[in-house]
Phi, psi and omega in degrees: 000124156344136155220130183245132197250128186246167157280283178247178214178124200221104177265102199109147196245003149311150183342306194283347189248352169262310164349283175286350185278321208265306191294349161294328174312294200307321162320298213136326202277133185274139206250137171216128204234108187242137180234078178296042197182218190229153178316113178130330168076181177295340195271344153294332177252349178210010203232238194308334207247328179264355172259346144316297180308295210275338189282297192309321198286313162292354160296315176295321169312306184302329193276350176286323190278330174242051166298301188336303196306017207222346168086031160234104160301075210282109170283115149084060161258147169224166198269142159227075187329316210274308172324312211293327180299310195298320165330284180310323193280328211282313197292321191288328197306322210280348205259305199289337165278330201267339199264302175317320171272356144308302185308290183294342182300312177307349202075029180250124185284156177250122190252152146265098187194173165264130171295159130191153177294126127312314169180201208290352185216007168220150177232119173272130189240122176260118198211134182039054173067005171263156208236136158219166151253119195228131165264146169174146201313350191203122154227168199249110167267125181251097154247040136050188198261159159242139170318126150303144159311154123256148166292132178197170150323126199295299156346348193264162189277055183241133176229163195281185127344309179279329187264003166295304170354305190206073165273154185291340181207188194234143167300131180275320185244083188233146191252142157225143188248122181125123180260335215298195174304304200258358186260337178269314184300357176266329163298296163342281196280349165282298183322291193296357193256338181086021187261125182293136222213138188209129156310093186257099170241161203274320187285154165333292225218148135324140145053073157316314202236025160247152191310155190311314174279359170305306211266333167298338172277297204274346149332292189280335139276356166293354184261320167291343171285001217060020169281141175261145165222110179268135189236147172065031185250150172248103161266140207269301179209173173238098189273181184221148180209134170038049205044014161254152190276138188232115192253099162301123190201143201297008187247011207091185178225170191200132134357105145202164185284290186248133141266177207222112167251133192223060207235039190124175169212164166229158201287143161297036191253066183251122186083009168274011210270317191275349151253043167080358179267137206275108186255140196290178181305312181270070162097304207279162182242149212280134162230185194262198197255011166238043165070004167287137215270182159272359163239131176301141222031040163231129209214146183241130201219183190007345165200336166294342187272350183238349206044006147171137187197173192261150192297327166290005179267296224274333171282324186293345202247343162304287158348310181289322205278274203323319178279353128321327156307305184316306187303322155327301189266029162092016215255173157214137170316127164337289154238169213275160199292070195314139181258145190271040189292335189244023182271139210267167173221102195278153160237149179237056147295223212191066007280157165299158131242161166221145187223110199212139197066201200280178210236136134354269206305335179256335155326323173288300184299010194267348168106341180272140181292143190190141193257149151205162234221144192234145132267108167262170207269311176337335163269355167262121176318320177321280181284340152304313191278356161240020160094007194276345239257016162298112165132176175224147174244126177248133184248148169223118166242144186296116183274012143267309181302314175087039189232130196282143178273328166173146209247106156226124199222155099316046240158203200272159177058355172347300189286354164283351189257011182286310166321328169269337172292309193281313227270277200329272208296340209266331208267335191064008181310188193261172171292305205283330164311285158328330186254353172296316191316114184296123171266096203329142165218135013283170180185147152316307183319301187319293172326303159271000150291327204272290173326319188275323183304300177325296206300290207315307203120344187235072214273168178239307183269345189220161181312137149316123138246170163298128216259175179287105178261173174320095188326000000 
């Protein structure tokens, strides 16, 4: 059997594995990218790039159906579900041709086949019934997550996250299960679309692990759009009665033509156990703080190291694993090692959120003292002149140092302010530093300018209050 020798060798084609394949290129290093489904992973082909796609296409609905209030009348419009596919499909082909011509621009060979480790530096690849071996000084595993199950009938009308994406027809009646980021944004966009929609999540809240008052505002508006939402519910099983799914659950059971299970993912790390890489309990595998495995020059990155994480956490830690390489092989990195102190995390709903650094709730048990400080958008020019003004910008700054800890808003566009947020919490600058900056007006950006002025003491657009300090 061949054997071809790489510097590094990158298993998954995903953000985080094209990702360490280019900037390893970029290095010096000869590169081999191997992928068994097409380029781009789930968050290009099944994620992040059609739901999005598909997110935008309800929106533009939404904006059609309440034009008049803008003083345009839009006569006799309809949905077209069959477009909206063609839409989604025309964005992945062209974003996965465009990732392809990257790849080769750069000089990183690509193999499509399936991996597996030999041992700690060579990898066997099966690709169109062909065998090859490939050795190398470093390899990176991305093979990224899969939707978890629920147990249910195989008969019953139950589909993943991914496979909500691209139905043959739009569902009148959908139950989801999983409150997290991809379980709302699925409520969201069925809901908007005009499918009647219900929410299952087993915890006290929606989006657990963004802030309270973040995930609780947009709770109460998803619900003022008609989503029912159940919280603190456990589904037990999913039966089937007359092509409809009967979702069992310890609050009762409920009806619906299709379910959407959005209820976790698990790390793709199956057989890494048996070359000795150590793995956490649930699945995903243990690394350092420079993305190294327990066996050396073998290193792990994006969802596989989390069992579900977002695709820039997974680039910032590609990034990182390379530049441990470089060092390894004697090399010095381009640039210094990006950090995930600040990675922000979005819903793309209706209104939106973002949440980047720490939450109130953790800053308090962490024990820090702290102010914090609110803008609603009902006070921003930006957000008034579109019809927007749902929602808030939340500060949380360490109140000796005066330096902000974390940017959490609610509203319209959000997830486009995560670049100015994360640079704040990521930069340590001060409140008052931060609030200096200028900002176009009107602009969304005005709204955490508005916010920083609140911690300072000097609100501009809206009355003095106090700010909430340490309980």
């Amino acid at each position: 059997m061949a054997e071809t020798h790489f510097d590094v060798v990158v298993i998954g084609g995903g953000p985080a594995g094209y990702t360490a394949a280019i900037r390893a290129k970029q290095h010096g290093l000869n590169v081999l990218l191997v992928e068994r489904d097409e380029l781009g992973g789930t968050c290009l082909n099944r994620g992040c790039i059609p739901s999005k796609a598909l997110i935008h296409c309800a929106k533009v609905w939404q904006t059609v159906k309440n034009a008049n209030q803008f003083g345009v009348n839009v006569v006799e419009a309809s949905l077209d579900w069959t477009a909206m596919q063609k839409w989604v499909n025309r964005v992945v082909q062209t974003l996965r041709r465009g990732l392809q011509s990257l790849l080769q621009h750069h000089g990183v060979s690509t193999v499509k086949g399936n991996a597996r480790l030999l041992g700690s530096q060579k990898v066997h690849i099966v690709s169109d019934g062909d065998e090859q071996t490939f050795s190398a000084k470093a390899i990176v595993l991305a093979t990224g997550s899969s939707p978890l199950q629920i147990p249910h009938d195989p008969n019953a009308p139950v589909v993943s996250e991914e496979q909500a994406l691209f139905l043959p027809s739009l569902p009148q009646n959908v139950a989801v299960i999983g409150g997290g980021a991809s379980g709302v944004e699925m409520a969201w966009l069925f809901n908007a679309l005009g499918a009647k929609v219900t929410l299952i999540e087993m915890l006290p809240r929606i989006l657990p692990i963004i802030d309270v008052e973040v995930a609780e505002g947009l709770q109460q508006a998803l619900k003022r759009q008609g989503i029912a939402i159940w919280t603190n519910t456990k589904v037990t099983y999913i039966s089937a009665r007359q092509g409809k799914a009967i979702v069992n659950t310890d609050k009762g059971d409920l009806e619906a033509d299709l379910v959407i299970c959005a209820a976790g993912r698990k790390a793709n790390s199956e057989g890494l156990s048996e070359h000795g890489i150590v793995l956490n309990a649930n699945g995903s595998v243990f690394v350092d703080e420079w993305q190294q495995t327990s066996v050396p020059f073998v290193f792990a990155v994006g969802d596989l190291v989390h069992g579900s994480g977002t695709a820039h956490g997974g680039m910032v830690e590609a990034e990182r694993a390379i530049c441990a390489i470089v060092r390894q092989l004697g090399g010095e990195p381009m640039m210094p090692a990006p950090s995930n102190s600040a990675v922000p995390v979005c819903t793309y709903t209706e209104p939106q959120t973002l949440s980047v650094g720490l939450t109130e709730q953790e800053a308090r048990e962490c024990g820090i003292e702290i102010e914090v400080a609110h803008f609603p958008w009902r006070a921003n020019g930006a957000a008034m002149a579109a019809g927007m003004t749902e929602g808030f910008v939340k500060l949380i700054a360490d109140a000796k140092t005066k330096q902000v800890m974390g940017v959490h808003i609610l509203g319209a566009d959000a997830a486009n302010l995560n670049g100015e947020a994360s640079l704040i919490v990521a930069s340590g600058i001060s409140v008052e530093q931060a609030a200096n900056i200028v900002r176009q007006h009107p602009s969304l950006s005005e709204g955490i300018k508005e916010a920083l002025w609140a911690l300072i003491g000097l609100p501009l657009h809206i009355a003095k209050r106090p700010n909430r300090g340490r309980a």
